[in-house]
Backbone atoms as SQL, in Angstrom:
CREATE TABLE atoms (id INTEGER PRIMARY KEY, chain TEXT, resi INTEGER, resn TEXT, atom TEXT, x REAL, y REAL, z REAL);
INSERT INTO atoms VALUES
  (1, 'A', 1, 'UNK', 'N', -23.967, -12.238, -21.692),
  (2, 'A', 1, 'UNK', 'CA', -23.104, -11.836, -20.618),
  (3, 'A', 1, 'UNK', 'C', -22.323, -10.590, -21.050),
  (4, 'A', 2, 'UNK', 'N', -22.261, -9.640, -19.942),
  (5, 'A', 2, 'UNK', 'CA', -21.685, -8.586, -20.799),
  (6, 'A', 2, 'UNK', 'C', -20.155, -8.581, -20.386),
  (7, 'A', 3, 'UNK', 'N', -19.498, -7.736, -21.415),
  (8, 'A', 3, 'UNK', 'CA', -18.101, -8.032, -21.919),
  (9, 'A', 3, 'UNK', 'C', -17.259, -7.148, -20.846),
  (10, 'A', 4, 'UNK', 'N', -16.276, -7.097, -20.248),
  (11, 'A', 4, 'UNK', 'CA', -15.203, -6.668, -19.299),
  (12, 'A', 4, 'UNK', 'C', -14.690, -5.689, -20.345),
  (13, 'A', 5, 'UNK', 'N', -14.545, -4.290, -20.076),
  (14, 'A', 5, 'UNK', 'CA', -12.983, -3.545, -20.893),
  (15, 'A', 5, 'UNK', 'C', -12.456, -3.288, -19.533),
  (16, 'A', 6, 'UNK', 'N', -10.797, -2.915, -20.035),
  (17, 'A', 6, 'UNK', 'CA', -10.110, -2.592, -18.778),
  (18, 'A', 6, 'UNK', 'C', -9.699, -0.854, -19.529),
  (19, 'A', 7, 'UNK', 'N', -10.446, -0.474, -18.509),
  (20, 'A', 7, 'UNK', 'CA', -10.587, 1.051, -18.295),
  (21, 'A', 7, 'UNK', 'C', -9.617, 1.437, -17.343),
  (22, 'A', 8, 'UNK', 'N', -8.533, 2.430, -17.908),
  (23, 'A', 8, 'UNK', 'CA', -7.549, 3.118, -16.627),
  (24, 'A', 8, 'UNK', 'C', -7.736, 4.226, -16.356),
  (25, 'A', 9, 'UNK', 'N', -8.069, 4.349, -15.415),
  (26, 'A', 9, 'UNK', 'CA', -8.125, 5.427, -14.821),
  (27, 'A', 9, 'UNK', 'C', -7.000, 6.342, -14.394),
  (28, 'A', 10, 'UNK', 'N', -7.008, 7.305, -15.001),
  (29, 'A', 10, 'UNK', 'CA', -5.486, 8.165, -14.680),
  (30, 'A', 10, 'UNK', 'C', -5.747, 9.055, -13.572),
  (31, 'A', 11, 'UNK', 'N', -4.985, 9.462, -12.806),
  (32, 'A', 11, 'UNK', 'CA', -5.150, 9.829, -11.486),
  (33, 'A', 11, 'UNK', 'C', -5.201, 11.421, -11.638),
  (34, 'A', 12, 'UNK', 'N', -5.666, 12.254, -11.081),
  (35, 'A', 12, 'UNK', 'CA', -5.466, 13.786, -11.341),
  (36, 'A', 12, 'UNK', 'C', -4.330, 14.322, -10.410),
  (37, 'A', 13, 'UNK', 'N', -4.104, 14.051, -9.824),
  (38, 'A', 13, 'UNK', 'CA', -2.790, 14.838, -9.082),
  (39, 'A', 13, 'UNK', 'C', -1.960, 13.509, -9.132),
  (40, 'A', 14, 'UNK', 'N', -0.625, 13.756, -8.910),
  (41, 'A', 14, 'UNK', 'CA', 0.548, 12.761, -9.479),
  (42, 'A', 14, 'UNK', 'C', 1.399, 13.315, -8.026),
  (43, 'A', 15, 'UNK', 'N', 2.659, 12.635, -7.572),
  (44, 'A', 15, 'UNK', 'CA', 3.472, 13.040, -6.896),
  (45, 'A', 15, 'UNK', 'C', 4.751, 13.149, -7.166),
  (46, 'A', 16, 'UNK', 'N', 5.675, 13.647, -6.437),
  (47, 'A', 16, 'UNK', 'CA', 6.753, 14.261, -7.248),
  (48, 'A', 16, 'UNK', 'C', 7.561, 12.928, -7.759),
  (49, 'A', 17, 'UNK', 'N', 7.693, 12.216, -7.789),
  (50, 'A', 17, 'UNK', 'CA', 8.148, 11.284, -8.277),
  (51, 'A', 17, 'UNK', 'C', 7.888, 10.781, -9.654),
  (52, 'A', 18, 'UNK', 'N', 6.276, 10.752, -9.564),
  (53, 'A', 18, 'UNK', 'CA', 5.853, 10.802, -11.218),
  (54, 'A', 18, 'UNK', 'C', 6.249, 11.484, -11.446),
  (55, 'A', 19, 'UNK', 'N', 6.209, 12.772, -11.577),
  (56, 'A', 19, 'UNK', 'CA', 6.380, 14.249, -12.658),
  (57, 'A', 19, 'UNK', 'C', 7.458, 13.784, -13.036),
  (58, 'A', 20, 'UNK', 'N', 8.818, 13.540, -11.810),
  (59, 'A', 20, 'UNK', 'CA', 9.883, 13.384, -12.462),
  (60, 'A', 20, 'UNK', 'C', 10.176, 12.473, -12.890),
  (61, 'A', 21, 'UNK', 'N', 9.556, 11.397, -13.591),
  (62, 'A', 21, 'UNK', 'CA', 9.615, 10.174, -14.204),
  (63, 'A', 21, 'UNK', 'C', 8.651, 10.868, -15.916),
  (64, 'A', 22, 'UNK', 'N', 7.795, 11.229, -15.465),
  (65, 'A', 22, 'UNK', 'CA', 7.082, 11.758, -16.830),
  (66, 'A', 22, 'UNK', 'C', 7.848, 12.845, -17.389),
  (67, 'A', 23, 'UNK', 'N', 8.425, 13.750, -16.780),
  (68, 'A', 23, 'UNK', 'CA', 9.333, 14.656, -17.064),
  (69, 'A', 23, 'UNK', 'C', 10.889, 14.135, -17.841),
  (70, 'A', 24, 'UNK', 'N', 10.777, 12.613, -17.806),
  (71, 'A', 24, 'UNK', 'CA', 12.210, 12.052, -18.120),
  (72, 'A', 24, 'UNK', 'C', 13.642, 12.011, -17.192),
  (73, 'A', 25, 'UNK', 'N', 12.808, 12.144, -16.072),
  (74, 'A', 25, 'UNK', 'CA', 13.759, 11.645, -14.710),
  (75, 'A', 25, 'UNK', 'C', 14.722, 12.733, -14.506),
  (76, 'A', 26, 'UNK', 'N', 14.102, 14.147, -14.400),
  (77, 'A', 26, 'UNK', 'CA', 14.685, 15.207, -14.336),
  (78, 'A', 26, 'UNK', 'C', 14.905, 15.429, -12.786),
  (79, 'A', 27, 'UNK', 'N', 15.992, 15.584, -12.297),
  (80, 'A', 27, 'UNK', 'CA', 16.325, 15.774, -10.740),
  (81, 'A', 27, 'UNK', 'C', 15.615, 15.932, -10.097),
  (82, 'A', 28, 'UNK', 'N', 15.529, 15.993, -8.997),
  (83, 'A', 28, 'UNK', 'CA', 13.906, 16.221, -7.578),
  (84, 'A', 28, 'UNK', 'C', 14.694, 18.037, -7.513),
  (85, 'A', 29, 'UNK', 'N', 16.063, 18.181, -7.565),
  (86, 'A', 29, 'UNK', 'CA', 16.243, 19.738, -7.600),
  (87, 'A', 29, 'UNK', 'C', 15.242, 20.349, -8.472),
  (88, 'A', 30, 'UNK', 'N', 15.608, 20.253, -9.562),
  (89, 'A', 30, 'UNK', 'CA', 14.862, 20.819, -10.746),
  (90, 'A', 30, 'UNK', 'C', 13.548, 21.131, -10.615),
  (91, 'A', 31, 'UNK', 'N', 12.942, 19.891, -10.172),
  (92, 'A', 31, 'UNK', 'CA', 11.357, 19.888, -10.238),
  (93, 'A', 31, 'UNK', 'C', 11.077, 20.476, -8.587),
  (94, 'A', 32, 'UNK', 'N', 12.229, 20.977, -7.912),
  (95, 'A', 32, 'UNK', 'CA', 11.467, 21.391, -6.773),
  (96, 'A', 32, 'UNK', 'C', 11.558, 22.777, -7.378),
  (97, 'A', 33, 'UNK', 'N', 12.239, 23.279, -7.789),
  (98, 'A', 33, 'UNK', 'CA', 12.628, 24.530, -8.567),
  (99, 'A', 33, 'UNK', 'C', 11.659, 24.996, -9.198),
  (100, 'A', 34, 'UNK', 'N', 11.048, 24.291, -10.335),
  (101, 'A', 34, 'UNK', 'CA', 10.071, 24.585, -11.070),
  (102, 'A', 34, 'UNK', 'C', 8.526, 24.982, -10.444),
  (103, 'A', 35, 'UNK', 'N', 8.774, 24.144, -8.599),
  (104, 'A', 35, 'UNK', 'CA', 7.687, 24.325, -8.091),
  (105, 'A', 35, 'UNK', 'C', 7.529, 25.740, -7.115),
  (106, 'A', 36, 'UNK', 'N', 9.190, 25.918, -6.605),
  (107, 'A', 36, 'UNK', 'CA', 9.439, 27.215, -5.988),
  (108, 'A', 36, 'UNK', 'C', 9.150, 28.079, -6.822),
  (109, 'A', 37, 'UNK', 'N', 9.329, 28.545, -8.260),
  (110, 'A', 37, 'UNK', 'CA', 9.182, 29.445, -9.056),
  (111, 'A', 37, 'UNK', 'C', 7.423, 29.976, -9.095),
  (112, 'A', 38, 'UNK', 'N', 7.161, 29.320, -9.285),
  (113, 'A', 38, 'UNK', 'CA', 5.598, 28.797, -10.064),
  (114, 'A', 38, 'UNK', 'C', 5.519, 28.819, -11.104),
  (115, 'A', 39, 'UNK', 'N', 6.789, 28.113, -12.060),
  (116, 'A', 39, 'UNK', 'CA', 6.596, 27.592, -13.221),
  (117, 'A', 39, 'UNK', 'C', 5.330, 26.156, -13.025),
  (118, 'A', 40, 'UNK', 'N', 5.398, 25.926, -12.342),
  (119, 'A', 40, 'UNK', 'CA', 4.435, 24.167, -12.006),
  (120, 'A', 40, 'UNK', 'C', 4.006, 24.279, -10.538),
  (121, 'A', 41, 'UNK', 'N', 2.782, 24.381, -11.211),
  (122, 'A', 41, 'UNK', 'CA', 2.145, 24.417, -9.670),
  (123, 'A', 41, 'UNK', 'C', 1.614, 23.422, -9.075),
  (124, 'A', 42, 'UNK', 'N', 1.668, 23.570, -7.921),
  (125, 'A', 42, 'UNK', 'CA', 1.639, 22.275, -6.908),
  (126, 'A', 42, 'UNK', 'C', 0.891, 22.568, -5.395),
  (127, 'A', 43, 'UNK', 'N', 0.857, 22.143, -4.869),
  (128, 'A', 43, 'UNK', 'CA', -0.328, 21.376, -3.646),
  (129, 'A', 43, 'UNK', 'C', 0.428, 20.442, -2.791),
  (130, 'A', 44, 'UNK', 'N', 0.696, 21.268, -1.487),
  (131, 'A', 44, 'UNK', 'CA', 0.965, 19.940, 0.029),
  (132, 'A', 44, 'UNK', 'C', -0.351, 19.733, 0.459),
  (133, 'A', 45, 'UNK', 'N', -0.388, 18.364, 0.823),
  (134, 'A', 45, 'UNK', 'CA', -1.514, 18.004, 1.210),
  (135, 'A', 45, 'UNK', 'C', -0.649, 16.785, 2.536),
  (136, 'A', 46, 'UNK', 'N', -0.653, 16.900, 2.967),
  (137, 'A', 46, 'UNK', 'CA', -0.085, 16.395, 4.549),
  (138, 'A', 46, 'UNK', 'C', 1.708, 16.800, 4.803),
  (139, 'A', 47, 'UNK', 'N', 1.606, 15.703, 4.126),
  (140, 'A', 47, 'UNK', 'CA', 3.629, 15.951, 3.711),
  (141, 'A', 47, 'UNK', 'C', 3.948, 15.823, 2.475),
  (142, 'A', 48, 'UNK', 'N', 2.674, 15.359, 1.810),
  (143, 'A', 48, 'UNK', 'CA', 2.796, 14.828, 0.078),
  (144, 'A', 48, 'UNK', 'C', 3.026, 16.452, -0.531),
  (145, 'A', 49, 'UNK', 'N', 3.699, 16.613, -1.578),
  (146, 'A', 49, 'UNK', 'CA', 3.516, 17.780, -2.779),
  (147, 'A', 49, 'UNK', 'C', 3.069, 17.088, -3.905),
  (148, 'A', 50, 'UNK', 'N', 1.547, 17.386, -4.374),
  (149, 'A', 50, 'UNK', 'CA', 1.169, 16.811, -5.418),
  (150, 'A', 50, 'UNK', 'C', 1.160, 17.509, -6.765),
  (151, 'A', 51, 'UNK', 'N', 0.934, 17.373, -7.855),
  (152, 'A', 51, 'UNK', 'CA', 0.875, 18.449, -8.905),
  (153, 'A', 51, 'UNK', 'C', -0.343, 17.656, -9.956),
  (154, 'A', 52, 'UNK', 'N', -1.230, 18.512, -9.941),
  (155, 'A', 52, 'UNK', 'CA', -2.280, 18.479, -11.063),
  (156, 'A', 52, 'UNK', 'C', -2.014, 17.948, -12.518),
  (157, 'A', 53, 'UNK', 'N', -2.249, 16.418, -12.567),
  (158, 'A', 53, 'UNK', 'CA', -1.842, 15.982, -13.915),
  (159, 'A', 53, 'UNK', 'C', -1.964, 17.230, -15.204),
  (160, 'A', 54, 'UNK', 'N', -2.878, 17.907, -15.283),
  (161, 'A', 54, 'UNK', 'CA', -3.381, 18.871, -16.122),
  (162, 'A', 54, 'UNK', 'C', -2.371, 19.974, -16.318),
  (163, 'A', 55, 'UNK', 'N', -1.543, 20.448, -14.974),
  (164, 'A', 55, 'UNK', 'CA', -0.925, 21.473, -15.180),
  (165, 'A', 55, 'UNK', 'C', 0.373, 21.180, -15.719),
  (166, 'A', 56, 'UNK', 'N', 1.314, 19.493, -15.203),
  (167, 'A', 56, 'UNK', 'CA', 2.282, 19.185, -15.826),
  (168, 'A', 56, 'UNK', 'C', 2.238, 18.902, -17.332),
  (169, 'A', 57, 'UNK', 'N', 0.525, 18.032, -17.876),
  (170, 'A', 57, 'UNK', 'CA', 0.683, 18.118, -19.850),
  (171, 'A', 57, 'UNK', 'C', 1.004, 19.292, -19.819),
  (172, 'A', 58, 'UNK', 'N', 0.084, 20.731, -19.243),
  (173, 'A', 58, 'UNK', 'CA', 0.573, 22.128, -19.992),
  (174, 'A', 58, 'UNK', 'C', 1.848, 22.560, -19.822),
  (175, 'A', 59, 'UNK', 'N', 2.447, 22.087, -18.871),
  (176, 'A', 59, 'UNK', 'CA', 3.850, 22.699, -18.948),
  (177, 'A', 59, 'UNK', 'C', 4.386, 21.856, -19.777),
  (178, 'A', 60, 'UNK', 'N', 4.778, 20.606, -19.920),
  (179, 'A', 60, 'UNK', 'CA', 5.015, 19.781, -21.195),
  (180, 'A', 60, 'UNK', 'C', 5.140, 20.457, -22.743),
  (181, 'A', 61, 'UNK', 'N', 3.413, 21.007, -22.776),
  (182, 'A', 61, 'UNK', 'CA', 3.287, 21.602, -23.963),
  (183, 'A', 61, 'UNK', 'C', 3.772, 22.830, -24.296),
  (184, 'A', 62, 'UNK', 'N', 4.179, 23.283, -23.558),
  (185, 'A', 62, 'UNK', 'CA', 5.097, 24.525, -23.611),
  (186, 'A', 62, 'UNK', 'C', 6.361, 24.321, -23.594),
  (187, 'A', 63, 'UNK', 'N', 7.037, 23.309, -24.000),
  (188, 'A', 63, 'UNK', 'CA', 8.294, 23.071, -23.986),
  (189, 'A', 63, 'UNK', 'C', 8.842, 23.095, -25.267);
């Protein structure tokens, strides 16, 4: 019988809520800021603003 792993799947775009939870719960100002600038770029997609898991590690890593 074959064996179960539990595989997570991480999502590629996140919403502003994650960021600012992965970011360490940095204000929704801030992170709208970062998105007005184009320090962190981001994506509306109905009413959602999403941001590319990929682009928040790199901004991360530039910190």
């Amino acid at each position: 019988m074959p064996t179960t792993t539990d595989t997570t799947v991480e999502p590629l775009l996140i919403d502003k809520t994650q960021a600012r939870r992965i970011l360490g719960g940095i204000a929704t100002r801030t992170l709208d800021r970062l998105i007005a600038c184009g320090t962190l770029p981001a994506a509306r997609i109905g009413r959602r603003v999403l941001i590319r898991r990929s682009d928040l590690l790199r901004y991360i890593s530039r910190l």
